[in-house]
KOLTIZA-164531 format. One line per 10 residues: their letters; for each residue x, y, z of N, C-alpha, C, O, CB. Coordinates in pm, 1 decimal. Glycine has a CB too. Layout:
BEGIN
a = X Y Z X Y Z X Y Z X Y Z X Y Z; ...;
% end
This chain:
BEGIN
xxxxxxxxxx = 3846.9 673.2 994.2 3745.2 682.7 890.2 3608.7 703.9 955.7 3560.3 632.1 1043.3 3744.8 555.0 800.7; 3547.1 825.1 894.6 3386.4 811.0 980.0 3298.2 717.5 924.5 3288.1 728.9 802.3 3291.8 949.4 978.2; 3231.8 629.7 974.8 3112.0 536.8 1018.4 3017.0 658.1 972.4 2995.8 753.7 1047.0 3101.3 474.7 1204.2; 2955.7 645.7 830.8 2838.3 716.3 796.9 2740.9 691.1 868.2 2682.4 778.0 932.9 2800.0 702.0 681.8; 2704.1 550.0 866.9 2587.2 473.4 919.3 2591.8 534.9 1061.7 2518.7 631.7 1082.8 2600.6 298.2 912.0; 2661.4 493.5 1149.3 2676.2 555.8 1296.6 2691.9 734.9 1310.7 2742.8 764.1 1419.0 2824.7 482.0 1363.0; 2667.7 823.9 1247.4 2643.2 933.2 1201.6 2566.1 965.3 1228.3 2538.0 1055.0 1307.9 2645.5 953.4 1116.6; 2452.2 839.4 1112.4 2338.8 939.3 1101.6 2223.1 844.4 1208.8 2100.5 844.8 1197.5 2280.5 969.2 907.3; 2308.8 763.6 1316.0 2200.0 633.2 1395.9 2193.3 755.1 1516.0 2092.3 755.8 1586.2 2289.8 420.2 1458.8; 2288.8 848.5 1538.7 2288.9 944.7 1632.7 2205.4 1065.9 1606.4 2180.9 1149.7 1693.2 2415.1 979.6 1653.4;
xxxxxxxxxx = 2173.4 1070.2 1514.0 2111.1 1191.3 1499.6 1930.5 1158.9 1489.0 1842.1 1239.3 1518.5 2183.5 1266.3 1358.0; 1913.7 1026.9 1441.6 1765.5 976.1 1365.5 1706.1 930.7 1570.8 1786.5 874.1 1644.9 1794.3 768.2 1189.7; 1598.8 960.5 1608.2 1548.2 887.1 1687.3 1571.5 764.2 1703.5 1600.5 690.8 1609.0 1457.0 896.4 1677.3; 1558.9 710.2 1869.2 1542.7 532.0 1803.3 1427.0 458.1 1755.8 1426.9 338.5 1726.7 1575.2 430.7 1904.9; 1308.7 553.9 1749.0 1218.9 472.0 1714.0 1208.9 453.6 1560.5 1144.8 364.4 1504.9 1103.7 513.9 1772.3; 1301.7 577.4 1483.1 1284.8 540.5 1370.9 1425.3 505.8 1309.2 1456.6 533.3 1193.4 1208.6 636.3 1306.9; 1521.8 429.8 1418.0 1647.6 406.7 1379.6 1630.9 310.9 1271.3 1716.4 293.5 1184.5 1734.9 362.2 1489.0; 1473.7 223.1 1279.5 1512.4 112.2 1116.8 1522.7 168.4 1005.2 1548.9 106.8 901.9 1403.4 3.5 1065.4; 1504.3 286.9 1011.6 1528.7 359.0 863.8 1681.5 374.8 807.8 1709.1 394.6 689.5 1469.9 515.0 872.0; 1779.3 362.0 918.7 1921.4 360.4 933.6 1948.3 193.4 885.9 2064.3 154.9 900.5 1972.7 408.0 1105.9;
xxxxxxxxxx = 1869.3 114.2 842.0 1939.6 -8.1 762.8 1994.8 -5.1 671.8 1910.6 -7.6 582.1 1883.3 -91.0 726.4; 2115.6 0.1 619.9 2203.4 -24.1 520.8 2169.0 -112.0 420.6 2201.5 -107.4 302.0 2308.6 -61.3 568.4; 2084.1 -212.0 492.1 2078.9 -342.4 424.2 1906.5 -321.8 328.5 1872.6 -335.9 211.0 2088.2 -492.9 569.1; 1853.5 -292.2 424.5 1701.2 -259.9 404.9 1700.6 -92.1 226.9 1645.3 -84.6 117.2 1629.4 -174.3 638.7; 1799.3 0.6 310.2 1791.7 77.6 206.6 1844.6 42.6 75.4 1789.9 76.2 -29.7 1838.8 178.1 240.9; 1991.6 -50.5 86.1 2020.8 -85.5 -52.1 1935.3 -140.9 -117.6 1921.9 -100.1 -233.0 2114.8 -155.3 -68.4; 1848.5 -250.5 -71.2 1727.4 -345.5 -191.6 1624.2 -216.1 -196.6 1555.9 -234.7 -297.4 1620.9 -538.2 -108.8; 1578.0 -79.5 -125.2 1534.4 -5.0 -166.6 1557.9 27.3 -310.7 1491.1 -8.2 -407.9 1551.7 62.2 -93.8; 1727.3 144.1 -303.6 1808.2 179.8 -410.7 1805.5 46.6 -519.9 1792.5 83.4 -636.6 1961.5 218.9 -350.3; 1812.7 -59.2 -506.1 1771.5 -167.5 -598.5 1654.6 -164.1 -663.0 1657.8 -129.0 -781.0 1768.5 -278.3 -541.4;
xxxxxxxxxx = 1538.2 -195.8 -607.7 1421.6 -178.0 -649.9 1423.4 -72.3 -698.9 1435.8 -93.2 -819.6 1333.4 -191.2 -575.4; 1417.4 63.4 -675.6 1428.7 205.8 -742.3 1530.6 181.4 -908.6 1516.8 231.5 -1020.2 1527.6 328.4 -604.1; 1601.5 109.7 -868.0 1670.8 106.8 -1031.4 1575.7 6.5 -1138.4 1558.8 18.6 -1259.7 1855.3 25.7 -1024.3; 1527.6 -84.9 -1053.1 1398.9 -137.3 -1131.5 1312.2 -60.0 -1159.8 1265.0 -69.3 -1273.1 1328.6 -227.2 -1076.4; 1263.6 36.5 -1074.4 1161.1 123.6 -1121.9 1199.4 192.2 -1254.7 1154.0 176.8 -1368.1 1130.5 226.0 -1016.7; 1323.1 294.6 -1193.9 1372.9 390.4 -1311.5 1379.7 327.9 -1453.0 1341.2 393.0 -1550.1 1519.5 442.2 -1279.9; 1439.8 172.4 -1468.2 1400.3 103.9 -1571.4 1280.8 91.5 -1615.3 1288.7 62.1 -1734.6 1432.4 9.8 -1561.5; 1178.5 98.2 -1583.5 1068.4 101.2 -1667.0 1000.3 228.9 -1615.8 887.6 247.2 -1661.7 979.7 -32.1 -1661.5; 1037.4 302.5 -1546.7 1036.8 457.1 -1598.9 1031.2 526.0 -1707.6 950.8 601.7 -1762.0 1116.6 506.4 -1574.7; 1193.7 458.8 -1739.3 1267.5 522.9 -1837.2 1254.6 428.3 -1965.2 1306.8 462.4 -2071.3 1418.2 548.1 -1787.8;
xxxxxxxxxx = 1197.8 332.2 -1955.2 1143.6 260.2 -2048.1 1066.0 328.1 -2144.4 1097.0 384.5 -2249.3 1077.6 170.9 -1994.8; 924.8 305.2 -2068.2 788.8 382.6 -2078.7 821.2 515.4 -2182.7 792.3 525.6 -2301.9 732.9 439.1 -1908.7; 894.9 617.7 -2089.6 954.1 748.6 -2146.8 983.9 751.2 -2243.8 914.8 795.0 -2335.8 1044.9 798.0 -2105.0; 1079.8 711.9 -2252.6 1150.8 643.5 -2404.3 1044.4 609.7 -2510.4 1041.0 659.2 -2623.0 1236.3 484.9 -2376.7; 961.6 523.2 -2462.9 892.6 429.8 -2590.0 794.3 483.9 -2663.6 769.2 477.1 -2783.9 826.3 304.2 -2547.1; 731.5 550.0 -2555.2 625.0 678.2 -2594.9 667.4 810.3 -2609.5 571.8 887.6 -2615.9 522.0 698.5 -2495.9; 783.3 867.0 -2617.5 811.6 985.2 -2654.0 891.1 954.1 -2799.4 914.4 1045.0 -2879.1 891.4 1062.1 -2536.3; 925.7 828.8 -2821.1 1037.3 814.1 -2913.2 910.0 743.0 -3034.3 873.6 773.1 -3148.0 1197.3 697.1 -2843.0; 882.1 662.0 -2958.2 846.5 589.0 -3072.5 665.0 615.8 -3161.2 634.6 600.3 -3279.4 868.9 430.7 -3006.8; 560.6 669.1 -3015.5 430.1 753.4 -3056.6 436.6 888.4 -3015.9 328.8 945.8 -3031.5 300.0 699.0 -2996.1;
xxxxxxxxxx = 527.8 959.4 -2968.5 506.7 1119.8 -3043.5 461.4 1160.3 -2895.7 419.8 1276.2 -2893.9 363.3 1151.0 -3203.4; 458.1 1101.2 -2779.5 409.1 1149.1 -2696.2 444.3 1272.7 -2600.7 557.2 1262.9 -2552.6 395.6 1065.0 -2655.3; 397.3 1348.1 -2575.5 464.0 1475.2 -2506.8 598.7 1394.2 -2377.2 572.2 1282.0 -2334.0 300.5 1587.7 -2406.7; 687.5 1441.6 -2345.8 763.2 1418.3 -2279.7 688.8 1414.9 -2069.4 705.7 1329.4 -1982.5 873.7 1528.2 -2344.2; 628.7 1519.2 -2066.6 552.9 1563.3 -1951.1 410.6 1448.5 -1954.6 359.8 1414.7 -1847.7 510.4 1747.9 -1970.9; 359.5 1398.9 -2080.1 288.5 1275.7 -2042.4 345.4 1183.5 -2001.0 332.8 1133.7 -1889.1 226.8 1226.0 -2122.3; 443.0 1136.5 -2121.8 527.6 1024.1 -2108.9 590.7 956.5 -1975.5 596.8 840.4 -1935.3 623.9 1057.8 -2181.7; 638.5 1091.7 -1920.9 654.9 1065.9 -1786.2 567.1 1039.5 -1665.6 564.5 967.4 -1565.9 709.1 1146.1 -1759.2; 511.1 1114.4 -1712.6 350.7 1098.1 -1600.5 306.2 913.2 -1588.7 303.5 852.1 -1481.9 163.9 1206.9 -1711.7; 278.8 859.2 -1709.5 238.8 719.8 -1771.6 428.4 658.2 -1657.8 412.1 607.1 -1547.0 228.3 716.1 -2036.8;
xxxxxxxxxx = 520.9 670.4 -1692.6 640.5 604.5 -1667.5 641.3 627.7 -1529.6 710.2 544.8 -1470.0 764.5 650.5 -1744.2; 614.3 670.8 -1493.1 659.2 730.9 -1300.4 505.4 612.0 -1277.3 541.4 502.2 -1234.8 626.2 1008.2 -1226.2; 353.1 624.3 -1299.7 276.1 526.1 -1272.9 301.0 349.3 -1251.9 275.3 267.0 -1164.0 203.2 552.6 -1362.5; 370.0 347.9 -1396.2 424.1 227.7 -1451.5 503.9 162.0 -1293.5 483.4 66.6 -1218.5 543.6 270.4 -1603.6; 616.3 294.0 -1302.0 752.1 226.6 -1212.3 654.2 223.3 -1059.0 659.1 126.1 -983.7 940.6 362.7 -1203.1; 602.7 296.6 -1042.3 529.6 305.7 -867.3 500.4 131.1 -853.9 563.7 50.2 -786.1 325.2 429.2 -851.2; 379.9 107.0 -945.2 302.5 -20.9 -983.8 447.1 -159.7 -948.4 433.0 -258.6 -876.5 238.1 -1.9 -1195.2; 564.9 -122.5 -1020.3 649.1 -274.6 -1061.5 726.6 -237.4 -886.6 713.9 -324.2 -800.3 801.0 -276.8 -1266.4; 792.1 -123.1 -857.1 838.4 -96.2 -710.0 777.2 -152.3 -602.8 857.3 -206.6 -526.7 832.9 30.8 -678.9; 658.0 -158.7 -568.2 556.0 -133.0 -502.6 567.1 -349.2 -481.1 607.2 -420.7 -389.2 406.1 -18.6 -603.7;
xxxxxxxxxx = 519.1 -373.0 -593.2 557.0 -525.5 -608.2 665.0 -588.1 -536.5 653.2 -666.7 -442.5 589.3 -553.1 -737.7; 786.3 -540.4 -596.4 910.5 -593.9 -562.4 910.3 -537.3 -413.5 930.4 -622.0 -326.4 1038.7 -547.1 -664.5; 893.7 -427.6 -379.1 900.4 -357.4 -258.5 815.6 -489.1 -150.9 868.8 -563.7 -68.6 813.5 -182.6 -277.8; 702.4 -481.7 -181.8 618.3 -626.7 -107.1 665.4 -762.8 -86.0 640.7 -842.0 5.0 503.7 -666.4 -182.7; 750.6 -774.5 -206.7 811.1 -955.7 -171.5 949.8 -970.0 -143.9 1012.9 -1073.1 -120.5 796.6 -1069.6 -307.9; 1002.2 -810.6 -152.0 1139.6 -812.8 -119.8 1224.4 -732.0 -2.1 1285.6 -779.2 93.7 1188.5 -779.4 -230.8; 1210.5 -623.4 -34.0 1231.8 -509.3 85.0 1187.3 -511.0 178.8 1251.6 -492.6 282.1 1204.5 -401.0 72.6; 1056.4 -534.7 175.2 974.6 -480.4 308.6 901.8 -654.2 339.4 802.4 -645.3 411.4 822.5 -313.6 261.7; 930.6 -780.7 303.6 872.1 -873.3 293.8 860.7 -894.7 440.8 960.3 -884.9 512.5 925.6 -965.1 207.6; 706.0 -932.6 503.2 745.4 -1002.5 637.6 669.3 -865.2 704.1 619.6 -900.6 811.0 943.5 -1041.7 677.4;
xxxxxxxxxx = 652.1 -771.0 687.3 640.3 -661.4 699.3 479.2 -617.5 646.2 455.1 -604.8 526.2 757.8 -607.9 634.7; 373.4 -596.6 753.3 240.1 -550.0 771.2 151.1 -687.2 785.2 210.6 -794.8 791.3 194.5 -450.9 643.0; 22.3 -682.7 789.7 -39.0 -820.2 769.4 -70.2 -867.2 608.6 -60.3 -808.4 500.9 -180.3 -819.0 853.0; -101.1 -965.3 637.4 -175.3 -1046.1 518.7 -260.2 -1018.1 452.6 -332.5 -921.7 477.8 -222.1 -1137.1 539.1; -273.5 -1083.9 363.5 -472.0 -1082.7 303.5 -464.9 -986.7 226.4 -383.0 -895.9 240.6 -621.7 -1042.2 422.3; -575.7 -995.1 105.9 -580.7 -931.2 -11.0 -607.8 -763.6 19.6 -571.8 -666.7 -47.2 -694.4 -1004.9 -99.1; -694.0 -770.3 161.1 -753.1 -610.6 210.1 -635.1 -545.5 250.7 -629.4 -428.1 214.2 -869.5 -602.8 348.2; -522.3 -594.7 326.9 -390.1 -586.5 369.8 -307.7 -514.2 257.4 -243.0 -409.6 262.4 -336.2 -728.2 403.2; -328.7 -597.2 160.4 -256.4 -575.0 56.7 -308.5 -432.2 -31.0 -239.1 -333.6 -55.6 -262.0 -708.0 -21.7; -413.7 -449.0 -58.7 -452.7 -305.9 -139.9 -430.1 -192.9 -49.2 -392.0 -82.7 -88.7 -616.2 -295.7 -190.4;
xxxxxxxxxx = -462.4 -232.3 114.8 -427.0 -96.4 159.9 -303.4 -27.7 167.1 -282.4 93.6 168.4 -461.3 -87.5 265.5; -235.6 -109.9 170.8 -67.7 -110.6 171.3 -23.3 -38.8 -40.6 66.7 28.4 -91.0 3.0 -357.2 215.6; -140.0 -102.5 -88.1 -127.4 -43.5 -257.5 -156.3 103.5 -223.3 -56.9 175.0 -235.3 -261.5 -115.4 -392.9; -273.8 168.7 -181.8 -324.2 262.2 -182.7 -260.5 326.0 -69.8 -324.3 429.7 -51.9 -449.2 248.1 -190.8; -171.6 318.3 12.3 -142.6 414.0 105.2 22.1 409.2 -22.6 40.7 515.3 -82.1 -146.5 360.1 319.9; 77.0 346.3 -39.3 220.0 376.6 -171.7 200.5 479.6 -261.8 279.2 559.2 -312.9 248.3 248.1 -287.5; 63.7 461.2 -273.5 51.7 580.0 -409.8 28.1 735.7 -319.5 59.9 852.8 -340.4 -128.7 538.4 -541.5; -31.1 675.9 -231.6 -86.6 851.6 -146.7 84.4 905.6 -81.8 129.9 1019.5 -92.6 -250.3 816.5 59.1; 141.9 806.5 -26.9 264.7 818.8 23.8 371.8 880.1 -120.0 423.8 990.0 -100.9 304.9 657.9 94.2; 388.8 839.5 -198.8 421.1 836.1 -356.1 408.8 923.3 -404.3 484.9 954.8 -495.8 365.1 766.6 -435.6;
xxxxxxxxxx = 288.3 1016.5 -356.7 258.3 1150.1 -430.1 400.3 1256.0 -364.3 476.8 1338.5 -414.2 68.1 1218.0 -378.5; 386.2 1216.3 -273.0 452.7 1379.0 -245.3 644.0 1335.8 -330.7 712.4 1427.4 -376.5 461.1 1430.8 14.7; 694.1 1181.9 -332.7 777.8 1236.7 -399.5 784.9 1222.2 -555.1 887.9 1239.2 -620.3 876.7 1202.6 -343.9; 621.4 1177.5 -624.1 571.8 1197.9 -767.9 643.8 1341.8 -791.5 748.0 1371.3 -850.1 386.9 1198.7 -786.7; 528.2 1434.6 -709.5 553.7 1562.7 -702.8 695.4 1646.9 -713.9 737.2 1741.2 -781.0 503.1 1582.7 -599.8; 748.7 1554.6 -604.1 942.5 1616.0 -615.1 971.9 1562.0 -791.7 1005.9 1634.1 -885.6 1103.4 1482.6 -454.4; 957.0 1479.3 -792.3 1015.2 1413.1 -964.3 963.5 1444.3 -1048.6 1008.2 1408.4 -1157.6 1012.5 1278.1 -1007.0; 849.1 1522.5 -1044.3 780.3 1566.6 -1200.3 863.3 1727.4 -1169.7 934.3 1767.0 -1262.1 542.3 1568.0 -1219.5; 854.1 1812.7 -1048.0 912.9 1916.6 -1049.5 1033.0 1894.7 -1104.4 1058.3 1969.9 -1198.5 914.8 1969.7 -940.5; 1132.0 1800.4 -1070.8 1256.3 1835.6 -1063.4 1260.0 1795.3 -1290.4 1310.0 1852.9 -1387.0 1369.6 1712.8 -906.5;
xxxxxxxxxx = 1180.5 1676.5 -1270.8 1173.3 1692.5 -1461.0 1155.3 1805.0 -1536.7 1224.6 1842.8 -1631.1 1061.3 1624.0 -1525.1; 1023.8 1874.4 -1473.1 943.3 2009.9 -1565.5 1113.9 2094.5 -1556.5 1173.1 2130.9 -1658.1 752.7 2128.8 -1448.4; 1160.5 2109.6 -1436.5 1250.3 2208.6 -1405.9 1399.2 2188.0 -1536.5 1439.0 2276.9 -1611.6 1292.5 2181.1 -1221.3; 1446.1 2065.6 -1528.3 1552.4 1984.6 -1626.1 1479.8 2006.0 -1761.7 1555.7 2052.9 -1846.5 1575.9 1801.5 -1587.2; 1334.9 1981.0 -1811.0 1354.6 1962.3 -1937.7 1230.3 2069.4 -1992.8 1180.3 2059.5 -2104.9 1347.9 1795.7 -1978.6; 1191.1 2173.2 -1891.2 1096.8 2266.7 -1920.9 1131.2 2400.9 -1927.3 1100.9 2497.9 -1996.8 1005.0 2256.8 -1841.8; 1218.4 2371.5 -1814.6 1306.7 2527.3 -1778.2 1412.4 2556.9 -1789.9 1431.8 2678.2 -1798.0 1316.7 2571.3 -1670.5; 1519.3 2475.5 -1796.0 1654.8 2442.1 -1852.9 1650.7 2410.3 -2018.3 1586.8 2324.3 -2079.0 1712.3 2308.4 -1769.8; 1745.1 2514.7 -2068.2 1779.6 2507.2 -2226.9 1878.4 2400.5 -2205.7 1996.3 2427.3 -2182.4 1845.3 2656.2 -2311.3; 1831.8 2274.6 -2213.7 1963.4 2185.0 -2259.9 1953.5 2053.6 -2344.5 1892.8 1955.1 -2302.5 2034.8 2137.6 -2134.5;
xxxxxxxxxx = 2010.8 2057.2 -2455.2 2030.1 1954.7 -2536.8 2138.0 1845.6 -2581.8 2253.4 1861.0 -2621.7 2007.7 2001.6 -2611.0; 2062.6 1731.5 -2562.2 2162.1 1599.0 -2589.7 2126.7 1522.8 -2738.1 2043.5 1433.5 -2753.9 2135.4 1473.3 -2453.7; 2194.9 1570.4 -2819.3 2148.0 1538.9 -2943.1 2235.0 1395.1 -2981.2 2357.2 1402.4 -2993.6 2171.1 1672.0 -3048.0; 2170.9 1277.8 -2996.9 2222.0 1157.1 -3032.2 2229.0 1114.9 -3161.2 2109.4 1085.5 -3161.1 2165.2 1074.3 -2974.8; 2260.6 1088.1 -3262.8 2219.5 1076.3 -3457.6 2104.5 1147.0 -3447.1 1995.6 1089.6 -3449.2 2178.8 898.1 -3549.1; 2117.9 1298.3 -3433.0 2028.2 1391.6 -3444.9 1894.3 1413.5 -3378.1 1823.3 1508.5 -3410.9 2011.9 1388.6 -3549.1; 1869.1 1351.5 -3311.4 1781.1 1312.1 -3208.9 1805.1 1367.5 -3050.1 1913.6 1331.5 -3004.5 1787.7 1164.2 -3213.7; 1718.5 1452.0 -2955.2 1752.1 1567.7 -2882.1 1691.3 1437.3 -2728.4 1576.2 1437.4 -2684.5 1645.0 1759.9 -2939.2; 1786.0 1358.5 -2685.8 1762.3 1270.0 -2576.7 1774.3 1314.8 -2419.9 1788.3 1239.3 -2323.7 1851.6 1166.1 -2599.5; 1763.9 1479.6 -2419.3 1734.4 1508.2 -2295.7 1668.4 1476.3 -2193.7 1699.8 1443.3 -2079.4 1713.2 1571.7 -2297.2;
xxxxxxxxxx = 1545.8 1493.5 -2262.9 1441.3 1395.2 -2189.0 1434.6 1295.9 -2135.5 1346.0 1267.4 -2054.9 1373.4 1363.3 -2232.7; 1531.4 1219.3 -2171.0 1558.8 1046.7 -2153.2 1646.4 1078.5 -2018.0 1631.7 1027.6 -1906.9 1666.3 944.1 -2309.4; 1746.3 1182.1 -2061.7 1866.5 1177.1 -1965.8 1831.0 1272.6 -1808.5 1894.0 1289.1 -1704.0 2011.9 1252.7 -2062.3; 1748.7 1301.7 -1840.5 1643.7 1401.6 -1707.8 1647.1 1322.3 -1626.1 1700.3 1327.6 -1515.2 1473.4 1448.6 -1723.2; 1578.9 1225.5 -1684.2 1465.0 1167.9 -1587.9 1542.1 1081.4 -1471.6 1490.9 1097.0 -1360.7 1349.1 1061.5 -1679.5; 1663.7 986.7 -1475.6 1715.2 958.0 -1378.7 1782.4 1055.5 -1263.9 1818.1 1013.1 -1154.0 1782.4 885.5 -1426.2; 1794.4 1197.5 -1307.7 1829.1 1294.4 -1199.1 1734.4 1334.0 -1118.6 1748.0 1359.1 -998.8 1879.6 1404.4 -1242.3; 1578.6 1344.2 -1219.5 1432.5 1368.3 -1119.4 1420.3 1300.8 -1023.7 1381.5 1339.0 -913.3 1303.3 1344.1 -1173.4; 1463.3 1154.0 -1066.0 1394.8 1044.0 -995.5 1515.5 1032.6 -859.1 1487.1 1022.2 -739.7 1373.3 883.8 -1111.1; 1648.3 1037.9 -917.8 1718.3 1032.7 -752.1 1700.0 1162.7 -651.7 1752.7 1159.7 -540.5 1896.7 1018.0 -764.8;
xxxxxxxxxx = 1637.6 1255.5 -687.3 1619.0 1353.0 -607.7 1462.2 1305.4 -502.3 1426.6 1333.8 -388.0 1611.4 1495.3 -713.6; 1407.8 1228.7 -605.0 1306.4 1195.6 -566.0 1273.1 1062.8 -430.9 1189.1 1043.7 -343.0 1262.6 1176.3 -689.0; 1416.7 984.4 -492.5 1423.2 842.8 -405.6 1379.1 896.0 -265.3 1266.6 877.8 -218.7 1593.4 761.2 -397.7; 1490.7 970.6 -197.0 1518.0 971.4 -27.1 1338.6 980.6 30.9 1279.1 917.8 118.5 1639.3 1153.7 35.7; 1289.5 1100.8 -75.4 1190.7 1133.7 -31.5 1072.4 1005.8 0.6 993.6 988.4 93.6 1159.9 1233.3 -120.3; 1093.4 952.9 -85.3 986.5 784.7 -103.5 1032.1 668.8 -26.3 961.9 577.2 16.4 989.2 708.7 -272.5; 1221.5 692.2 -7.5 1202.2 574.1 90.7 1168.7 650.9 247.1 1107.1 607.6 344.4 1360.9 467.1 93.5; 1210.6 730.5 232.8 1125.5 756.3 454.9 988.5 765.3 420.5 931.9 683.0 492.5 1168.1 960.4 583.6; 905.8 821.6 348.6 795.7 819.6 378.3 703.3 643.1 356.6 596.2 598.7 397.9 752.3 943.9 294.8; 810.6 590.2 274.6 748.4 445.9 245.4 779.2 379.9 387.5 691.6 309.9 438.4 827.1 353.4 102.3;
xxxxxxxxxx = 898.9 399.7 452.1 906.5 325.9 558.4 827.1 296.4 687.7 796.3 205.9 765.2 991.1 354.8 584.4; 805.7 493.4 651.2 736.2 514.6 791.6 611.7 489.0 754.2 546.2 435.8 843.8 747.7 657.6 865.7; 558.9 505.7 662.2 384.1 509.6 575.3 328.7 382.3 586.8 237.2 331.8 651.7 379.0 540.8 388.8; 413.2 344.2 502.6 367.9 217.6 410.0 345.0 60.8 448.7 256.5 -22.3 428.7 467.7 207.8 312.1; 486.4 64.6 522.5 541.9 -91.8 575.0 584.8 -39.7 745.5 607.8 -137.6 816.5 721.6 -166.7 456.7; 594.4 58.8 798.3 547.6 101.3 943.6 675.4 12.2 977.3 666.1 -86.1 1050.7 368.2 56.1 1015.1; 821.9 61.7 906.5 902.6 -3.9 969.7 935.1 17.2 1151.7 986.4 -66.1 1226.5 1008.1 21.0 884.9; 891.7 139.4 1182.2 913.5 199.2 1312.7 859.9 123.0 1410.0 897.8 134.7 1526.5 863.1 327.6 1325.2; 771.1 41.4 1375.2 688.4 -46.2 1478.5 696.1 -161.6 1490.0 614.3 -240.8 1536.8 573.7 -43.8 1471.5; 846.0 -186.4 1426.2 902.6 -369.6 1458.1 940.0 -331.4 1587.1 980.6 -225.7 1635.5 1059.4 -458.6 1353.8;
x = 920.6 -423.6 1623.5 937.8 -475.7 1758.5 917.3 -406.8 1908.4 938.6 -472.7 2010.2 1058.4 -511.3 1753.6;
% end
């Protein structure tokens, strides 16, 4: 049986072999399903329930999820990980979102592309829930991209030890 993990520990440098944690990426993929939940919350609530364009909605939901990730990401994933202190902390806020953009960017493309450019409809008791159902395909296209750059960016896993 091939050893994925040992795969890809041969191919990644060693300085950035912590990105090869199994353990570290699953509470990633965890947190990310927290996000997508109030992603897809957000999406939902304001496209369904105030009329909101789908391409806002998302815009507002991808903010939302960065904000609750970003949290959990700090006391869980990456805990233990950069210094202290409130200045510590915002910079570590403000380098997530700058880091964040580029795979914002992958996930609003890969949305506009699913529900702008693609004719496709999911009609539920008459109700067209494409939109809803997009958005978790944007967003996993989007993950890989956010966790290396969060690792290497954000929480500077490369420089344990």
């Amino acid at each position: 049986m091939i050893d994925i993990e040992q795969q890809v520990r041969r191919i990644v440098p060693d300085r950035f072999e912590s990105l090869v944690s199994g353990v570290r990426f699953g509470q990633f993929v965890s947190v990310g399903v927290v996000g997508a939940i109030s992603d897809n919350t957000v999406l939902a609530v304001l496209g369904l329930a105030f009329g909101v364009s789908d391409m806002w909605a998302k815009a507002v939901g991808v903010e939302t999820a960065i904000l609750v990730m970003f949290l959990v990401n700090e006391h869980w994933t990456f805990a233990g990980q950069g210094d202290t202190g409130r200045r510590s902390f915002a910079m570590r806020l403000g380098k997530s979102h700058l880091v964040r953009s580029g795979g914002v960017t992958v996930q609003l493309a890969v949305y506009w592309l699913l529900t702008q450019w693609l004719t496709v409809e999911l009609l539920v008791a008459g109700t067209d829930l494409w939109f809803i159902a997009a958005s978790p395909l944007a967003i996993g296209v989007a993950m890989l991209v956010n966790y290396v750059a969060e690792s290497i960016f954000t929480w500077q896993v490369h420089a344990d030890g």
